[in-house]
N, C-alpha and C positions, 0 to 999 in steps of 0.2 A: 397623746397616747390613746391608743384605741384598740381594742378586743371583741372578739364575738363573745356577746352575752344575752346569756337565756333568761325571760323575764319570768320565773319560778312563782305562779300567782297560786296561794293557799287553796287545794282540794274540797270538796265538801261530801265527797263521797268516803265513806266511814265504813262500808263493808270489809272483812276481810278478805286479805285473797294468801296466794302464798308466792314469792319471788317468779318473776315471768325468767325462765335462761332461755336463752341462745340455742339453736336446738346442735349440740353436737355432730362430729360424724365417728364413722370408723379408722378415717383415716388420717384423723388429728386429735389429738390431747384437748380433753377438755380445756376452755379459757376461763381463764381468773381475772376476775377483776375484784381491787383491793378499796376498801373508803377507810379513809383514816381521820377519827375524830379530833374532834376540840379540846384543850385542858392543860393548857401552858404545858409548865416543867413538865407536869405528868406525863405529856406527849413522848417522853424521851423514852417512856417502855415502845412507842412504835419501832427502835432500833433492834429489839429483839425479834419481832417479827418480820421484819427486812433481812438479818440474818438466816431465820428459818428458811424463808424462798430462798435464800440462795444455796443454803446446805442444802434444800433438795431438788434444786437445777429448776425449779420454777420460775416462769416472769411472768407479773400481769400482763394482761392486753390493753388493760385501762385501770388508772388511779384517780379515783377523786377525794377530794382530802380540804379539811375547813381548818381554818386556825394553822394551829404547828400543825395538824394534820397535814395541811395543805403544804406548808415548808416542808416536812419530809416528805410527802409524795411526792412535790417538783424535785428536791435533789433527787430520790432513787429513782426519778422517771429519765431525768440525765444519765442516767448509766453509772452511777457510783454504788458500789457494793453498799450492803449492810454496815461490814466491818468499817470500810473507807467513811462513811456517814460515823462510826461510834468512834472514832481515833479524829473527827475533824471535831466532834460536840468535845471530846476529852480535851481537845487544844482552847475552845473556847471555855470552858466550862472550871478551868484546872484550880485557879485562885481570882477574885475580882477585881485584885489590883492589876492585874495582867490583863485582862479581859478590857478593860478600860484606856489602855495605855496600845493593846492593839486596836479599839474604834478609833481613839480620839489621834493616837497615832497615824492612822491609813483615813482620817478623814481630810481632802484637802480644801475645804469651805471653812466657812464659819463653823463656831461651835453649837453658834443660838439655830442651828438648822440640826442639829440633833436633840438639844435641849433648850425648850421656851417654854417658860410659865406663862405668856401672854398668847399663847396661840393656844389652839381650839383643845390642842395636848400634850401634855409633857414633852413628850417624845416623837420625831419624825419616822414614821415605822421604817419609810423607804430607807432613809438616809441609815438607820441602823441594822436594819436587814442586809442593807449593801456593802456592809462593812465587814459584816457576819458568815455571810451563806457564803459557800464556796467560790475563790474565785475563778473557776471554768466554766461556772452556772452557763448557759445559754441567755445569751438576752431575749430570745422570745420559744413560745410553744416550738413553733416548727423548729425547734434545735432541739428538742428532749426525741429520745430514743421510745418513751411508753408515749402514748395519750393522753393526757390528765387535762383533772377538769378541777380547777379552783373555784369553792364557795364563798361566795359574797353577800350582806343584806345593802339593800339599796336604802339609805337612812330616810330620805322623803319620801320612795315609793312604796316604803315598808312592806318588800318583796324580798324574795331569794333571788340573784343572778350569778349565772356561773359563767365562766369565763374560761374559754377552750382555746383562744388565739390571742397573737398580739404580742406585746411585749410581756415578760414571764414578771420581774419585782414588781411593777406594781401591783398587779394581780396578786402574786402572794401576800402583799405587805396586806392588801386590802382585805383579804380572808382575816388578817392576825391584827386588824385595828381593832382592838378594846377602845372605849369611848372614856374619853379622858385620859388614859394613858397613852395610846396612840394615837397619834391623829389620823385622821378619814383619810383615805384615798382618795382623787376624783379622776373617774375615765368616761370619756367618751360623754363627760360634763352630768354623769352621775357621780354622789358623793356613797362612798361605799364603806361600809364597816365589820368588823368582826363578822363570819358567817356563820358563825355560833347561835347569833341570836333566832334564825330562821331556822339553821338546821347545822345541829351538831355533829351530827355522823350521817352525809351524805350516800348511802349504799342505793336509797331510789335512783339516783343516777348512772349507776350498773345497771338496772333491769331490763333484761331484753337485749342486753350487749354482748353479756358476757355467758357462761355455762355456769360460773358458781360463783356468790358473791361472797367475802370476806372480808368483815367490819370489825374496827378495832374500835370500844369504846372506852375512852383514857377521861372521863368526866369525874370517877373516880365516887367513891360510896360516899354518904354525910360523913363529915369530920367534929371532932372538938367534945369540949362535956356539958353544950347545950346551957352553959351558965356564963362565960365569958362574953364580954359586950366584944364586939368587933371594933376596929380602927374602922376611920373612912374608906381607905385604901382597900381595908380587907372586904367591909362591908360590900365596895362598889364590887371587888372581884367574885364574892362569895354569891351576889344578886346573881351575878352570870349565871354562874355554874347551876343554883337552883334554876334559871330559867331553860339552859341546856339542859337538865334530869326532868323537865318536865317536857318539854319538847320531845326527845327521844321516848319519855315513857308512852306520851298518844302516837309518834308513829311506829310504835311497833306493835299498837293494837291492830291498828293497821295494813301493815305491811314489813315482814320480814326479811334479812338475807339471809342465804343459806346456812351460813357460821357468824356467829358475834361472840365474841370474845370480851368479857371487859376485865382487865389483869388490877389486882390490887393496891391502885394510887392513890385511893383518898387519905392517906395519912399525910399526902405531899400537898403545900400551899403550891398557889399556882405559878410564882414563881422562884419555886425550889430550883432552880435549875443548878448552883453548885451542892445542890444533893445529890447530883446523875448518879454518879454511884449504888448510893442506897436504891434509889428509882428499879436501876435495872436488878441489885441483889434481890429487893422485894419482890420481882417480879420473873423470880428465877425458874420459874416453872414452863412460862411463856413461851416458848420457842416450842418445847415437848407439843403444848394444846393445839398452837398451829400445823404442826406436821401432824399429831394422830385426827385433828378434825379435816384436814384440808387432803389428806390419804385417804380417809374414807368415804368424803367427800366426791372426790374425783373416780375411785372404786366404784359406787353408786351410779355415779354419773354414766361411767364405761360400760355396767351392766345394761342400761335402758336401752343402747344406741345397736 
């Protein structure tokens, strides 16, 4: 399996600046490009904002997306509605015994290649992605209708790489390997995991692409009452998430996108995901924030040009 990837090597330039766009014209709509962060279940308010662009006839030009970020950006970069993305998560998401009985169902391998305690992770991310994500997915980039760019960290080069081509699941599986729970990717004979740990909410990778960028951040506020000892499990996932709110907090000393958004997830473990429900009620406002920032936004935009 092989993909074009960018070897993302840490900045040491610390000055401020403020998002580089695309310079506009007259005779085109400003372009959108969307980055959609890390944050398991939480990720599921990204469905609301995929709905927004389409109630207002908007498409990005380019998506880049880490984690589930990166799982939702490749489906709406295929060309699936908002809605089509929240009625496919509703089919998976409906009860666990069902969820279960369609992977292990539609897997035709072994069982020990979705689940083994003796390998490097629970979980084979591909083999469970593959069971999951839509099946009309494209098998590679050149089949999706937007551009997107999947965030990766390269585990021994302890770099960022994105990955613009090639075959599409690996690539996503490899943005969404949690270590230990998922097992690593390896393409192109790098071993790749979670893009989380480099970079949670990818919107640097809009700059200069696009006219306006639009970052969702689904990492979600501190949780709990600060007295509760954590499980291992939760321990390992809760480490993440403090490492992604630190990450994101330095770069947007920084460097900003034009709109960030981050909707109200932290009440959700990382993986709530038969919580979808609540996810989205909680986040009911969401859709409204993207259409009045991304209108005014583009307004703005149309005055300069």
């Amino acid at each position: 399996m092989s993909g074009k990837m960018i070897d993302q090597k840490p900045k040491k330039n610390k000055k401020k600046n403020k998002t580089k766009t695309a310079k506009a014209t007259k005779a085109t709509a400003p372009t959108i490009g969307l980055a959609l962060g890390g944050g398991g279940a939480r990720g599921l308010a990204h469905i609301l904002v995929l709905e927004a662009l389409d109630e207002m006839g908007v498409k990005p030009t380019l998506i880049a997306g880490t984690s589930i970020g990166a799982i939702f950006g490749a489906v709406y970069a295929s060309g699936m509605s908002g809605a089509q993305i929240r009625a496919h998560c509703e089919s998976l998401f409906h009860k666990k015994s069902s969820l279960m009985r369609k992977v292990l169902g539609r897997w035709p391998g072994s069982r020990s290649q979705i689940w083994n305690p003796f390998s490097p992770a629970l979980f084979n991310v591909e083999a469970v992605l593959g069971q999951l994500l839509p099946a009309d997915l494209p098998d590679d980039f050149e089949g999706l209708q937007i551009p997107f760019i999947s965030v990766t960290t390269d585990y021994h080069a302890q770099v960022q790489r994105d990955i613009a081509s090639g075959p599409l699941l690996p690539a996503i599986a490899a943005s969404a390997a949690l270590p230990a729970l998922l097992e690593p990717v390896i393409i192109d004979g790098h071993i790749l995991i979670d893009g989380g740990f480099v970079n949670p909410l990818p919107y640097e990778s809009l700059a200069g692409k696009v006219d306006i960028s639009l970052a969702i951040d689904v990492n979600g506020e501190p949780r709990g009452d600060g007295k509760s000892m954590p499980g291992s499990m939760e321990a390992l996932i809760g480490t993440s998430q403090i490492i992604m709110r630190s990450i994101l907090r330095e770069k947007l000393h920084d460097h900003q996108p034009d709109i960030l958004l981050s909707p109200p997830v932290g009440r959700f473990k990382v993986l709530d995901f038969f919580k979808m429900e609540e996810v989205l009620n909680r986040c009911d406002t969401l859709k409204d924030e993207v259409k009045r920032e991304l209108e005014e936004a583009m307004e703005s935009q149309s005055e300069k040009v």
